[in-house]
C-alpha positions as CSV (number, residue, x, y, z in Angstrom):
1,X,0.0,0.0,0.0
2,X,3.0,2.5,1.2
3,X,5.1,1.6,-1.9
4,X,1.5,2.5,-4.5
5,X,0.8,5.8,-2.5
6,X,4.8,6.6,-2.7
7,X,4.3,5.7,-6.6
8,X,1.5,7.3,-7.3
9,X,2.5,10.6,-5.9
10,X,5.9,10.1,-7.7
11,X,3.9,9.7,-10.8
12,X,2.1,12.9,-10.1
13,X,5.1,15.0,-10.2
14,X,6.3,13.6,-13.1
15,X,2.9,14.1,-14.5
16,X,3.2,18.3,-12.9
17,X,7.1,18.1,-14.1
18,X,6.1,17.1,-18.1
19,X,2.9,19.0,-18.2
20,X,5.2,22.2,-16.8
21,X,7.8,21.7,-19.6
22,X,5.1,21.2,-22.4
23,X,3.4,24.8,-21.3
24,X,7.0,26.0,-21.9
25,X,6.5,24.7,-25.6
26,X,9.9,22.9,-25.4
27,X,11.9,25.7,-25.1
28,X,15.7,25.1,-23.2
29,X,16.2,28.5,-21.7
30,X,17.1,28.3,-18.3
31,X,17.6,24.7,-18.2
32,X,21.5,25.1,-16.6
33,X,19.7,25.2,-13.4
34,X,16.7,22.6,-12.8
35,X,13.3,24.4,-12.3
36,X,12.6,24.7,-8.6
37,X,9.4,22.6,-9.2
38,X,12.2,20.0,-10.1
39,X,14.2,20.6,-7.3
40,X,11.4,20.7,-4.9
41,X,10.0,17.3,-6.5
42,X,13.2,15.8,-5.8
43,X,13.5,17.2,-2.5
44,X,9.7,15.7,-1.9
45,X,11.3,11.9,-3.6
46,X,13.9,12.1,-1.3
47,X,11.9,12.3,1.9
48,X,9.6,9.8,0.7
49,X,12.4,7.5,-0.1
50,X,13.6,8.3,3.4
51,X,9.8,7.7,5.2
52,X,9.4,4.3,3.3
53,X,12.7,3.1,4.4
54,X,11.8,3.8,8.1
55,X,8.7,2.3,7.6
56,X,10.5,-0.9,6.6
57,X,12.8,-0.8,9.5
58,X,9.5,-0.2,12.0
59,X,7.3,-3.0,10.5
60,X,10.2,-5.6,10.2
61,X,11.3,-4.9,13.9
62,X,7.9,-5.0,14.9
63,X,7.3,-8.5,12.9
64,X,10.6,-10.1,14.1
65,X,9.2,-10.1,17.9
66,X,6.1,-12.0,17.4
67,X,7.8,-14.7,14.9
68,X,10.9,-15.2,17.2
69,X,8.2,-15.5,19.9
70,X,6.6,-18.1,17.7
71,X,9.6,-20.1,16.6
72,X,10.7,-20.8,20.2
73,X,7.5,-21.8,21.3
74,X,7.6,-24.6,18.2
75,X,11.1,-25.1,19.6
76,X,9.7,-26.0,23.0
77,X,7.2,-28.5,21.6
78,X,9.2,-30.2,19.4
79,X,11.7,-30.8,22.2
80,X,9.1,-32.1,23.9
81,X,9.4,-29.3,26.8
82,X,5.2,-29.4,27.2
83,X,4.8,-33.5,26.9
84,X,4.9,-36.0,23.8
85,X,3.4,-35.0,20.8
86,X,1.4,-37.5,17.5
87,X,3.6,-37.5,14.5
88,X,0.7,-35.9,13.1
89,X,0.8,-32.7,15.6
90,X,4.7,-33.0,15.5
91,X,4.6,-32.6,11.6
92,X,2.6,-29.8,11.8
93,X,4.3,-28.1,14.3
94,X,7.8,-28.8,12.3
95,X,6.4,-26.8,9.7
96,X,5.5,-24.0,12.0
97,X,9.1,-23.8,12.8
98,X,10.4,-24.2,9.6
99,X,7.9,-21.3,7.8
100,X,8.5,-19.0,10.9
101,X,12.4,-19.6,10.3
102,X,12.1,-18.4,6.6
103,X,9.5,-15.4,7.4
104,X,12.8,-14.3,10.1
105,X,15.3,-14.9,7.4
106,X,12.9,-12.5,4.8
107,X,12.4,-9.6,7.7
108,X,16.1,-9.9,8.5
109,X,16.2,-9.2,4.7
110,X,14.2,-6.2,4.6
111,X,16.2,-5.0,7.8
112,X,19.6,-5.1,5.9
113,X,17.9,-3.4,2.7
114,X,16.8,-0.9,5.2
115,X,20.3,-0.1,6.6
116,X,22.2,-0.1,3.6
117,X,20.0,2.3,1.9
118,X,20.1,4.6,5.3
119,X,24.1,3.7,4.9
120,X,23.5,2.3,8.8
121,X,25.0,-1.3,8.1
122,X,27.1,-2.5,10.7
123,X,30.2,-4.7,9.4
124,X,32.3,-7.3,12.0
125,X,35.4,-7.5,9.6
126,X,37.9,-10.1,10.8
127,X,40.5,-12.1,8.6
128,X,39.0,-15.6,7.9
129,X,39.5,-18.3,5.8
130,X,37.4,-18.5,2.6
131,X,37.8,-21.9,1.6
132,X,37.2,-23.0,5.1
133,X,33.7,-20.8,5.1
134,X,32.3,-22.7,1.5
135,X,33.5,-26.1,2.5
136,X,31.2,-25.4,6.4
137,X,28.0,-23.9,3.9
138,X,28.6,-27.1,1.6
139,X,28.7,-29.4,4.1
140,X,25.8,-27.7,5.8
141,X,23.7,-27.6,3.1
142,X,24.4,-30.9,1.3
143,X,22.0,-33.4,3.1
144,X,19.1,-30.6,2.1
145,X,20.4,-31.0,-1.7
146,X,20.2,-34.7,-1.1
147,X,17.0,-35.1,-0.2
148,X,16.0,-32.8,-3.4
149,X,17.6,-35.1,-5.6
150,X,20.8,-33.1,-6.1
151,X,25.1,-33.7,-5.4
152,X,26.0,-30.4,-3.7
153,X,30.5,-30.3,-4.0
154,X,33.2,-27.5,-3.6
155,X,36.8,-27.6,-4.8
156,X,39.0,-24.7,-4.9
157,X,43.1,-24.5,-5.3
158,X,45.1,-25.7,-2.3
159,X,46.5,-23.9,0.2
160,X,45.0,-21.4,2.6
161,X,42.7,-18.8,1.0
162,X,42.7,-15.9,3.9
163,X,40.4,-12.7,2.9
164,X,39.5,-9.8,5.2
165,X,35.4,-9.4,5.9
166,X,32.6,-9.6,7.5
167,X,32.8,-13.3,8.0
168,X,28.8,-13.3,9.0
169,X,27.8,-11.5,5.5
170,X,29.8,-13.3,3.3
171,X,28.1,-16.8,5.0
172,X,25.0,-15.2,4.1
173,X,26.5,-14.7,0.1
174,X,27.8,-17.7,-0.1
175,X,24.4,-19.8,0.7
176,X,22.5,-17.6,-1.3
């Protein structure tokens, strides 16, 4: 809804902007210096741009609560914390976990898009070893291939492969 309202009245001024350089009949006086109804319509983008992007950062702080909130509380039943569970209620319950996991990962996501565009993201850089990082995500992610169907394998050039990075973000790259 925000993202059509902030389209919609970006639209508009373009609409203003091209009917206001029409009435001018084409002409390219003055055009060194953009019209102030230019400037001011990218003065108004800007602060839209800015609003939406702290709307993101509200809503996905505000939606990270209640799903962390439900993930443990699947946690605590699949361990068994409140008594035995039916394969049937544990199923269902696993998927609870497993759909509140992804809907974490996908506000984390809208959290980071947030910061970078508000330059605010925070980097923990630390020398590490590459090829020690892919061979833990390959190994990590191989029995999820496997039970898709699919041989999940890394090889890289011997020796060690040391870069400098945030060891946390560049996980994130190489699983994606």
């Amino acid at each position: 809804i925000i993202q059509a309202m902030l389209f919609a009245e970006a639209a508009e001024f373009s609409g203003d902007l091209g009917a206001k350089l029409r009435d001018r009949g084409g002409r390219r006086e003055g055009l060194s210096q953009p019209p102030e109804g230019l400037r001011a319509a990218n003065e108004r983008l800007k602060e839209l741009d800015r609003l939406k992007s702290e709307f993101v950062s509200i809503a996905s702080h505000q939606l990270r609560s209640p799903l962390t909130a439900i993930k443990g509380y699947a946690s605590l039943l699949l361990d068994g914390s409140f008594g035995a569970l039916t394969p049937a209620v544990k199923e269902a319950i696993h998927k609870i976990f497993v759909s509140s996991q992804l809907m974490i990962s996908s506000v984390e996501d809208f959290l980071n898009i947030s910061r970078i565009e508000q330059g605010k993201m925070k980097y923990e850089m630390s020398n590490f070893n590459l090829q020690e990082l892919v061979h833990s995500v390959t190994e990590e992610l191989r029995p999820i291939a496997q039970r898709k169907g699919l041989h999940l394998s890394h090889s890289s050039t011997a020796g060690v492969h040391m870069i400098r990075g945030d060891i946390g973000k560049m996980r994130q790259v190489v699983v994606n």
